[in-house]
C-alpha positions in Angstrom: 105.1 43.2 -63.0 101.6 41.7 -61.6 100.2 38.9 -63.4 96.6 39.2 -64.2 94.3 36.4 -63.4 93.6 36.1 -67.0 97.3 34.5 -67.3 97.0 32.4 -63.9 94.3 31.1 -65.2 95.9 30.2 -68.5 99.0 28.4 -66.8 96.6 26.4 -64.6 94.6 25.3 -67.8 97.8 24.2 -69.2 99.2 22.8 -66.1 95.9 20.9 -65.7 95.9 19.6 -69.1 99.6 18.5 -69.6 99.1 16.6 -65.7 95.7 14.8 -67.1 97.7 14.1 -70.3 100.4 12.4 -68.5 98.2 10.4 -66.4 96.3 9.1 -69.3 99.4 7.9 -70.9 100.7 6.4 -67.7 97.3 4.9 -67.1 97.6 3.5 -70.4 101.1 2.4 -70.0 102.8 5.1 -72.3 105.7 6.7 -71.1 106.0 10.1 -72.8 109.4 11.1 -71.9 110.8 7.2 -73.8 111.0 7.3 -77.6 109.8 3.5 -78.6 108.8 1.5 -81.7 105.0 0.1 -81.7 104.5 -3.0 -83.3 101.5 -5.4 -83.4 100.7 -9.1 -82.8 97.6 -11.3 -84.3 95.9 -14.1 -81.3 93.0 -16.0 -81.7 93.1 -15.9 -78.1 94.9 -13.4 -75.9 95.3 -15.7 -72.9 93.7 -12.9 -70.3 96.2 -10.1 -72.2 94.7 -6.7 -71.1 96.2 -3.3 -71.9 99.6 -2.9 -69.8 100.7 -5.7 -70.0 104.2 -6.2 -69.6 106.6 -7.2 -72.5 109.6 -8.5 -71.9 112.9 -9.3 -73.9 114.4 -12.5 -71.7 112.5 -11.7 -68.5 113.4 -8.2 -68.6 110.5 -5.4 -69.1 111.0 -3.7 -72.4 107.4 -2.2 -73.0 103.7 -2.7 -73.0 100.6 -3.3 -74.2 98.9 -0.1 -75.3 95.3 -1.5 -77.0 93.4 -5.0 -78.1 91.1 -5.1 -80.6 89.0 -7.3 -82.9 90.7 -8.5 -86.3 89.1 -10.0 -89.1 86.2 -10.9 -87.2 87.6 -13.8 -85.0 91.2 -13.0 -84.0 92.2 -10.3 -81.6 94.9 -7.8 -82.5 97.1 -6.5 -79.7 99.3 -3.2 -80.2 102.5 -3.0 -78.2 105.3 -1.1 -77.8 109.0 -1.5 -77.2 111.8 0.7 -76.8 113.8 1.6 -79.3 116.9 0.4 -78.0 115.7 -2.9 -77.8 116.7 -4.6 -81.6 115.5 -7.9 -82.7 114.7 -9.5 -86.2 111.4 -9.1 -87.6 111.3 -12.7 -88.0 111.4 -12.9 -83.8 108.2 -14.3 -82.1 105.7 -12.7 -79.8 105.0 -15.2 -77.5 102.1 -15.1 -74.5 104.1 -16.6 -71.1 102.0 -16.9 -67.5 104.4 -14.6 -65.2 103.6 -17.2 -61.9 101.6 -19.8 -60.2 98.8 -16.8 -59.7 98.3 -16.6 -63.8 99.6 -13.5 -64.7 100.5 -13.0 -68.1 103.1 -11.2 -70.3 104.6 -11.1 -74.1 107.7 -12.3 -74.3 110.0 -11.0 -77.4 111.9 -14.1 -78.5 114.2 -12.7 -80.6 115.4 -15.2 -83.9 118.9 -15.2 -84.8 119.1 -14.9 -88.2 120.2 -12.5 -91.0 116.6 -10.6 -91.4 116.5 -7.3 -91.1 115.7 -5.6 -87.8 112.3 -5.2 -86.6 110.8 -1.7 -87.4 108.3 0.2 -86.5 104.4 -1.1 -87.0 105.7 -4.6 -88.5 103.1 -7.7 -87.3 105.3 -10.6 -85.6 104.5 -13.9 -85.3 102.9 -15.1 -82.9 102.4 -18.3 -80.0 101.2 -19.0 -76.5 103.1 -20.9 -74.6 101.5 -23.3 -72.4 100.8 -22.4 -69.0 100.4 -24.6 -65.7 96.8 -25.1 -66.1 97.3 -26.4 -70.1 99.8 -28.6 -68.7 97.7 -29.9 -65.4 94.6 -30.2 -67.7 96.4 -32.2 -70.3 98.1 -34.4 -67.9 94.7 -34.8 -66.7 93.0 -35.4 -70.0 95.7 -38.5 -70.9 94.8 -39.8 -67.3 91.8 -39.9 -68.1 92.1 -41.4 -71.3 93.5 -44.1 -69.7 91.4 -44.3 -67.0 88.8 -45.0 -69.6 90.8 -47.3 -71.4 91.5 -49.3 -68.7 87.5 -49.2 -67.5 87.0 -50.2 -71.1 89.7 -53.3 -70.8 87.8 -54.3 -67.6 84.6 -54.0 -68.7 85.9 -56.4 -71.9 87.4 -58.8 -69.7 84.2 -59.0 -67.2 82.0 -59.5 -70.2 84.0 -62.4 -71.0 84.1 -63.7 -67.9 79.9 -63.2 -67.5 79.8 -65.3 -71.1 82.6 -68.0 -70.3 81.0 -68.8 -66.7 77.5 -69.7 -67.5 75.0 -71.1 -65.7 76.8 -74.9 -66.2 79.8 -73.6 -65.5 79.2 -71.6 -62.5 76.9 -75.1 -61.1 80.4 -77.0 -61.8 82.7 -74.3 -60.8 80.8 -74.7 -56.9 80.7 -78.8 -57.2 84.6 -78.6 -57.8 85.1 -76.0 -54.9 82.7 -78.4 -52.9 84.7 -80.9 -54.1 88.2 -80.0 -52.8 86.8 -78.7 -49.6 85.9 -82.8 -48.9 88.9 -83.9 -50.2 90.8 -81.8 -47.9 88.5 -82.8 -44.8 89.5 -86.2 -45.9 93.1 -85.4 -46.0 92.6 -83.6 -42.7 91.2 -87.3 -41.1 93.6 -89.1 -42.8 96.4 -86.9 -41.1 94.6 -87.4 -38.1 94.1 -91.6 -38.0 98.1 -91.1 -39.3 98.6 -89.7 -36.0 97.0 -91.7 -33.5 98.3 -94.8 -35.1 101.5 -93.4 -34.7 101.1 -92.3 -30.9 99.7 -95.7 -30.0 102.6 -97.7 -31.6 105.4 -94.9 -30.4 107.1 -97.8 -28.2 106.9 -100.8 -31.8 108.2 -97.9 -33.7 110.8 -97.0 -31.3 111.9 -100.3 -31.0 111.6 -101.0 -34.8 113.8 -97.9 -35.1 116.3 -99.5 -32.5 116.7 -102.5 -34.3 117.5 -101.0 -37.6 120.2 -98.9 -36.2 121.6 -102.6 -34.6 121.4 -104.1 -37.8 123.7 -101.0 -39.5 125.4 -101.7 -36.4 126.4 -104.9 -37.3 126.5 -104.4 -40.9 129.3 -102.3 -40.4 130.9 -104.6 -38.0 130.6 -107.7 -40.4 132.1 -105.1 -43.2 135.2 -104.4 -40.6 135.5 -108.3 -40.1 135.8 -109.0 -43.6 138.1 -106.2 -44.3 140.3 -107.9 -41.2 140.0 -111.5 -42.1 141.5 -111.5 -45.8 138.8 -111.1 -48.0 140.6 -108.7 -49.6 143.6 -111.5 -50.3 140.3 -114.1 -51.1 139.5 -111.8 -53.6 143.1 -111.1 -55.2 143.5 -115.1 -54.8 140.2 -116.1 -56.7 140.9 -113.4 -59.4 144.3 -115.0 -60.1 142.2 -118.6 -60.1 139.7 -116.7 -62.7 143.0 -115.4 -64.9 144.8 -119.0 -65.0 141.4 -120.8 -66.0 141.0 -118.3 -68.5 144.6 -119.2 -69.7 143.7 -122.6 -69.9 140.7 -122.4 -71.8 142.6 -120.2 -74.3 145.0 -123.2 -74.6 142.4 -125.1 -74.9 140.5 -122.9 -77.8 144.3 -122.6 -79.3 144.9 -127.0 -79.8 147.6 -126.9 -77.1 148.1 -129.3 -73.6 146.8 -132.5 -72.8 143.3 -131.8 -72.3 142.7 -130.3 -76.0 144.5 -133.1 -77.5 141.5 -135.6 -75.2 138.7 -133.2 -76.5 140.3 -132.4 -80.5 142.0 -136.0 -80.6 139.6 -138.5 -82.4 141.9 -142.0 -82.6 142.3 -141.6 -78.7 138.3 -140.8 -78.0 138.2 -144.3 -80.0 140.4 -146.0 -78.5 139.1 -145.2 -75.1 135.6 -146.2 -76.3 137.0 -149.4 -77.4 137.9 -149.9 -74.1 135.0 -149.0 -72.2 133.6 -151.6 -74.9 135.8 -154.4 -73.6 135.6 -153.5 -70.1 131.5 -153.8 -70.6 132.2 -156.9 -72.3 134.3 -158.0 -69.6 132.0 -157.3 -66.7 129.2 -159.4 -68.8 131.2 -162.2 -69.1 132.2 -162.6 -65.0 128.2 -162.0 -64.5 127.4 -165.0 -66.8 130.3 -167.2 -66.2 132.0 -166.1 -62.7 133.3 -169.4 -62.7 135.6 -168.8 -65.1 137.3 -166.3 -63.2 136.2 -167.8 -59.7 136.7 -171.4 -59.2 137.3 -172.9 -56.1 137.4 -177.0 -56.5 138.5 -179.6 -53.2 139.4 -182.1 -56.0 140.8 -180.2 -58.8 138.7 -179.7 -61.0 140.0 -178.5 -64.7 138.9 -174.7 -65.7 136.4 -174.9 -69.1 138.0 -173.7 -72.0 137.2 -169.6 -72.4 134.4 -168.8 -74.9 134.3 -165.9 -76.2 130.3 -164.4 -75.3 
């Protein structure tokens, strides 16, 4: 049986056009032999998204962007597709991930784990973009920078206080003071040095005042040993007892007892020794005035006057 060319020609037409359909859809990322679920996902920015691009279920490719389009004017709507034995809730998120440190991006299927019903078909998921590396550097950056400027701001506060509390005055007294303590310590710094050479040329009086202080401790401590050696101790023990007995006495004394309270409290024996310093006064008058009385010497016997009292 010969084939004509009229059916050659038909089987390379098909051929051709089954082979061009098959590398459209792999072009496009859609695999014609895998039965999958298409569902769709609302950004206001796609994060560099382009058809192809990868979707993944917990790092693990599950499908692919097939188109991105405009939606409502302002957002962008991308359609993807999974496979159909991938099952999540429809309440799971659609999240935009960078794949590495070169930027490439992906959708990430974060499934939720709750009771809704499972994700069909042309259902819209919610949506986020996780931050990447450069959202992260720049917003480190942009708090650095916040501070920076704070911190310029702070300094630029404090200098302007700085600029109003040193005035003109103030600056003029600010450098007298400075001037100031730069003679006193040049003073301080001749003082030290007249200290010095008084000290050098009197080195040998010094020394020698030096020597004779350490003699004296010398014999401070050797009059201390002496005294410890010679009974001072038994001095001391003998004039504390001489302190307690006196003190016994005068409490005697304070109480109306002994010999000496009864001359110091007794009033008929203060007289009666007053009357007798009288008399003796009297006494002593009398041999002044008349010493012959008391006196006589007579060759011939002459008879003693009668006493008269003075």
């Amino acid at each position: 049986m010969k084939i004509n060319n009229e059916i050659k020609t038909g089987i390379l037409a098909i051929f051709a056009i089954g082979l061009f359909v098959f590398g459209f859809s792999y072009l496009k990322s859609n695999d014609i032999f895998v039965s999958d679920r298409t569902f769709y996902a609302v950004y206001s920015d796609v994060e560099g998204v382009v058809n192809g691009t990868p979707v993944t279920v917990n790092g693990f490719p599950v499908g692919s962007v097939q188109k991105i389009s405009f939606y409502n004017n302002k957002d962008l709507l991308i359609k993807f597709r999974v496979e159909n034995d991938i099952k999540f809730s429809k309440n799971s998120l659609a999240q935009i991930y960078e794949t590495g440190l070169i930027g490439g991006k992906a959708i990430a299927i974060l499934p939720a784990n709750d009771n809704a019903r499972i994700a069909i078909t042309n259902d819209t998921l919610k949506t986020s973009i996780a931050p990447g590396l450069t959202d992260l550097v720049n917003k480190q950056i942009t708090n650095l920078q916040d501070k920076i400027e704070s911190m310029i701001m702070s300094a630029d506060s404090v200098l302007h206080k700085i600029n109003r509390v040193f005035d003109d005055s103030t600056r003029v007294s600010l450098r007298n003071s400075v001037s100031g303590f730069n003679q006193t310590i040049s003073d301080l710094k001749a003082t030290s040095s007249l200290i010095k050479s008084i000290v050098e040329s009197n080195k040998s009086d010094i020394d020698l005042t030096l020597n004779n202080v350490a003699d004296i401790s010398k014999d401070l401590s050797d009059f201390s040993s002496t005294l410890n050696n010679s009974g001072f101790d038994q001095t001391l023990i003998n004039f504390k007892k001489s302190s307690e007995d006196l003190s016994e006495i005068l409490k005697d004394i304070n109480r109306g007892q002994g010999t000496i309270t009864k001359l110091i409290n007794n009033d008929s024996l203060f007289n009666n020794l007053n009357d007798a310093s009288k008399s003796i006064d009297l006494l002593l008058e009398d041999i002044r005035l008349n010493p012959n009385r008391y006196i006589h010497f007579s060759i011939f016997g002459k008879k003693n006057k009668p006493y008269k009292s003075p």
